[in-house]
C-alpha positions in Angstrom: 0.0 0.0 0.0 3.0 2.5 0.9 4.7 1.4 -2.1 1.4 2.5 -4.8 0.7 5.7 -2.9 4.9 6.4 -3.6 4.3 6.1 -7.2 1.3 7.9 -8.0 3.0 11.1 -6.0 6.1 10.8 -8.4 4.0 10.5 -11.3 2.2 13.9 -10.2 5.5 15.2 -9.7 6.7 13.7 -12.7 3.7 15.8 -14.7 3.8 19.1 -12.9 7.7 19.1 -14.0 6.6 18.2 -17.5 3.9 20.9 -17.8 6.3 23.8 -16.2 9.0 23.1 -18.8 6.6 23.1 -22.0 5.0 26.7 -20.2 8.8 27.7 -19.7 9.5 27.0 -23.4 5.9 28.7 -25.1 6.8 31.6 -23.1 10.7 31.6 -24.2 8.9 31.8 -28.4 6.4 34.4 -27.8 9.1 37.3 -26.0 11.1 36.2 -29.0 9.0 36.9 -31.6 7.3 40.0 -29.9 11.1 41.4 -29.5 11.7 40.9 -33.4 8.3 42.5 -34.0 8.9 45.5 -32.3 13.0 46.7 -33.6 12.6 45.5 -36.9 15.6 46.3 -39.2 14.9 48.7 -41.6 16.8 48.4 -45.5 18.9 51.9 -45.9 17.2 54.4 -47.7 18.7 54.5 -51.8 20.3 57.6 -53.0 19.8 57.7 -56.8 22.5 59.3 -58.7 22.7 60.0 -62.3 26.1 58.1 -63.6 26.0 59.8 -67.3 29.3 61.7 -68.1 27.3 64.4 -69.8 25.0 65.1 -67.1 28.5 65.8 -65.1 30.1 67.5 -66.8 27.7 69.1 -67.5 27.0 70.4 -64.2 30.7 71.1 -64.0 30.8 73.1 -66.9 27.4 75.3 -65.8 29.2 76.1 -62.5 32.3 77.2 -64.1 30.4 79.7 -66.2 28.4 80.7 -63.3 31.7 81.3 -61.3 33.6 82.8 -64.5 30.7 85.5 -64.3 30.9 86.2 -61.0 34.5 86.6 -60.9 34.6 88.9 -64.0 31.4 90.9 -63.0 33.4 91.5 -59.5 36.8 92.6 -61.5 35.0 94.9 -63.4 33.6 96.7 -60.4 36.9 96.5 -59.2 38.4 98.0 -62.4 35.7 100.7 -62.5 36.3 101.4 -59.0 40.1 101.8 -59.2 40.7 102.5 -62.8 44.8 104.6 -62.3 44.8 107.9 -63.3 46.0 107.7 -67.2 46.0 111.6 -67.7 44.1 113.7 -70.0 44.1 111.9 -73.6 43.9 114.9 -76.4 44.0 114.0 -80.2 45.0 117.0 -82.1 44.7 117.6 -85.8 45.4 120.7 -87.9 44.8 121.7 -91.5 46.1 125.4 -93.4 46.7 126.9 -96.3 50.1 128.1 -98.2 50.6 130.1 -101.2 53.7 129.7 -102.9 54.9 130.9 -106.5 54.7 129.0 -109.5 57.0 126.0 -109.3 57.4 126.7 -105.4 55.2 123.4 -104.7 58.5 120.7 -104.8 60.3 122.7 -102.4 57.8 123.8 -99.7 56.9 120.0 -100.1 60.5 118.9 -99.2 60.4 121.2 -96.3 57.6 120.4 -94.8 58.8 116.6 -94.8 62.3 117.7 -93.2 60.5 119.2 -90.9 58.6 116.4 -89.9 61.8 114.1 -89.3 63.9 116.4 -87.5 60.9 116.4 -85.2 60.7 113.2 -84.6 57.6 112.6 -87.0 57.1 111.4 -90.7 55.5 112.0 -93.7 52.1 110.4 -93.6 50.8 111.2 -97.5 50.9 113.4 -100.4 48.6 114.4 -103.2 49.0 116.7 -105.8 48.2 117.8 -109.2 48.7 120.7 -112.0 45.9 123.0 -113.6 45.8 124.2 -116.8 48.5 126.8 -116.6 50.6 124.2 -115.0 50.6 125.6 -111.3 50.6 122.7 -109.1 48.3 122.4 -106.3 48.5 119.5 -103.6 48.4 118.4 -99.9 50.7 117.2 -97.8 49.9 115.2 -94.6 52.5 114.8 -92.0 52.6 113.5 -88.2 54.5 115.7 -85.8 54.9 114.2 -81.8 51.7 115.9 -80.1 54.5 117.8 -77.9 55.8 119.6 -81.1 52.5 120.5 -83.0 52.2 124.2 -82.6 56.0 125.2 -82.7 55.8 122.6 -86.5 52.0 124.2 -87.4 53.7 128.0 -86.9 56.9 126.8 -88.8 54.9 125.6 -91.8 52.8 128.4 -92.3 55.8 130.3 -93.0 57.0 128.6 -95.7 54.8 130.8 -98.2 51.8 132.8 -97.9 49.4 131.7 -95.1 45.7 131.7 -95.7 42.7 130.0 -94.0 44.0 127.8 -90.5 41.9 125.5 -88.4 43.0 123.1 -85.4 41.0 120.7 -84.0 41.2 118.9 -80.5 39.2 116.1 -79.0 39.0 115.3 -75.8 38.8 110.6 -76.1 39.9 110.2 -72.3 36.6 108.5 -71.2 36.4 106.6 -74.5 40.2 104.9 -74.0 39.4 104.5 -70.3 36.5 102.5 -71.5 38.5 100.9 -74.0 40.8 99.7 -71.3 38.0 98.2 -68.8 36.8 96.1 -71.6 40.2 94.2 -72.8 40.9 94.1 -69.4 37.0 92.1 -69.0 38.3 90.3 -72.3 41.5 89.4 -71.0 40.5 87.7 -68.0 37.5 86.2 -70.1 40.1 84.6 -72.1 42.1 83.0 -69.3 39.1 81.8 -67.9 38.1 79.5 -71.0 42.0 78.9 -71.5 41.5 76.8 -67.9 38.6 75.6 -68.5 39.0 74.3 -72.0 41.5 71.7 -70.5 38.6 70.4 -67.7 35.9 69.5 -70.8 34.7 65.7 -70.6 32.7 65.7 -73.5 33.1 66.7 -77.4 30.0 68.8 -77.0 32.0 71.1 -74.0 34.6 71.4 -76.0 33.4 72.1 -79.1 31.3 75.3 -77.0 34.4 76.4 -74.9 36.5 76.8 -78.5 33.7 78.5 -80.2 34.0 81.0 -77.1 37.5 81.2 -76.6 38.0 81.9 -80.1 34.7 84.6 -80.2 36.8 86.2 -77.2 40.3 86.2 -79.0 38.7 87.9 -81.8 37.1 90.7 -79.7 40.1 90.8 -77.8 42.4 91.6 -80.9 39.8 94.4 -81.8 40.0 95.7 -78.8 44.1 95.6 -78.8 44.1 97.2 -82.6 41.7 100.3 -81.5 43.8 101.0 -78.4 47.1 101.1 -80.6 45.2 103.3 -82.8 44.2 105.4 -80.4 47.9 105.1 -78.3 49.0 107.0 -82.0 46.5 109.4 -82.3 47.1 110.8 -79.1 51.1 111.1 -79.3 51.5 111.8 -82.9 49.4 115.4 -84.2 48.5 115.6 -87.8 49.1 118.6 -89.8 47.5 118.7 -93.6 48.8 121.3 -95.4 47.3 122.4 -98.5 49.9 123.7 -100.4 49.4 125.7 -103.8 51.5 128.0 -106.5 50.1 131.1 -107.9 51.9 133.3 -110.4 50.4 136.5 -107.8 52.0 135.0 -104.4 54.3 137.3 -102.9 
């Protein structure tokens, strides 16, 4: 009798163990799968870029222009702001009349062009011709240094008999100072697509940044030509005098 009531109180015991360690276990599953449910792991979010060359360079090549504007729209406030003090530019021209005896032209001409060089100057151009009594009548152009132009304009109307006399000056000091600012602008426009010609990925860029460089070179040149125009005009005077023989000239 002590023996059977032995065994039925293991087996209880037997059966509570049993039940505990399946409860142990269901529990163990269910804070696992509530802790993946509630940190899931989120994918990273994608970042789309655009691999084509052409779109970067692209890009590249907008910026640069952008910056190339920038930089050149703040050098030209910087160039209008402290633009040196070149001086007064005056061009001076002068035209007069001379009356010489008959066959007088050929010397007054020689003269006048010895005058010129001892000055420092040169003969710039001659026309002439004879009327029907064979008086000759012509012009003669020369360029004295601006320095020298009235003691020369005096000295040639005494080589024969002055008549009418007009000088002209003009006043192109704004017009070279505004010559300057722009080939300076088109200088540093043409170092700008001079660097940037050699950062072009594509044909397309390169093909645009030669048609620009070479629109720039040409305007630049312009530019250079009219300033050394203008550089002679100011030192060197003109003096056009129209010389002529008469049989009456005293």
């Amino acid at each position: 009798m002590k023996n059977l009531r032995r065994d039925r109180k293991r087996g209880r015991l037997r059966a509570g163990m049993a039940g505990l360690v399946a409860s142990s276990a269901f529990l163990a599953l269910v804070l696992l799968a509530g802790c993946g449910e509630a940190s899931p792991q989120e994918p990273p979010a994608l970042q789309l870029v655009d691999p084509s060359p052409d779109s970067q360079s692209q890009g590249s090549y907008e910026q640069e222009r952008a910056l190339s504007g920038q930089a050149t729209s703040i050098s030209s406030s910087a160039d209008a702001a402290g633009i040196l003090d070149i001086g007064q530019k005056i061009v001076k021209t002068g035209s007069l009349e001379v009356t010489v005896g008959r066959n007088g032209y050929g010397e007054v001409r020689e003269k006048i062009s010895a005058l010129a060089d001892s000055l420092g100057g040169y003969l710039q151009g001659e026309s002439s011709s004879q009327n029907s009594q064979g008086l000759t009548r012509g012009t003669v152009t020369v360029r004295i240094p601006a320095a020298q132009f009235d003691a020369a304009f005096a000295e040639i109307a005494g080589f024969g008999k002055a008549g009418q006399t007009n000088v002209k000056t003009s006043d192109v000091t704004q017009e070279y100072v505004d010559l300057q600012s722009r080939l300076r602008h088109l200088q540093a426009e043409e170092a700008f697509y001079l660097g940037l010609i050699g950062k072009a990925q594509t044909v397309s860029d390169m093909i645009s940044i030669s048609d620009r460089l070479a629109q720039t070179q040409q305007q630049k040149e312009t530019a250079v030509g009219r300033q050394s125009y203008m550089d002679n005009q100011v030192a060197y005077a003109t003096i056009a005098a129209a010389v002529n023989e008469s049989v009456s000239a005293v």
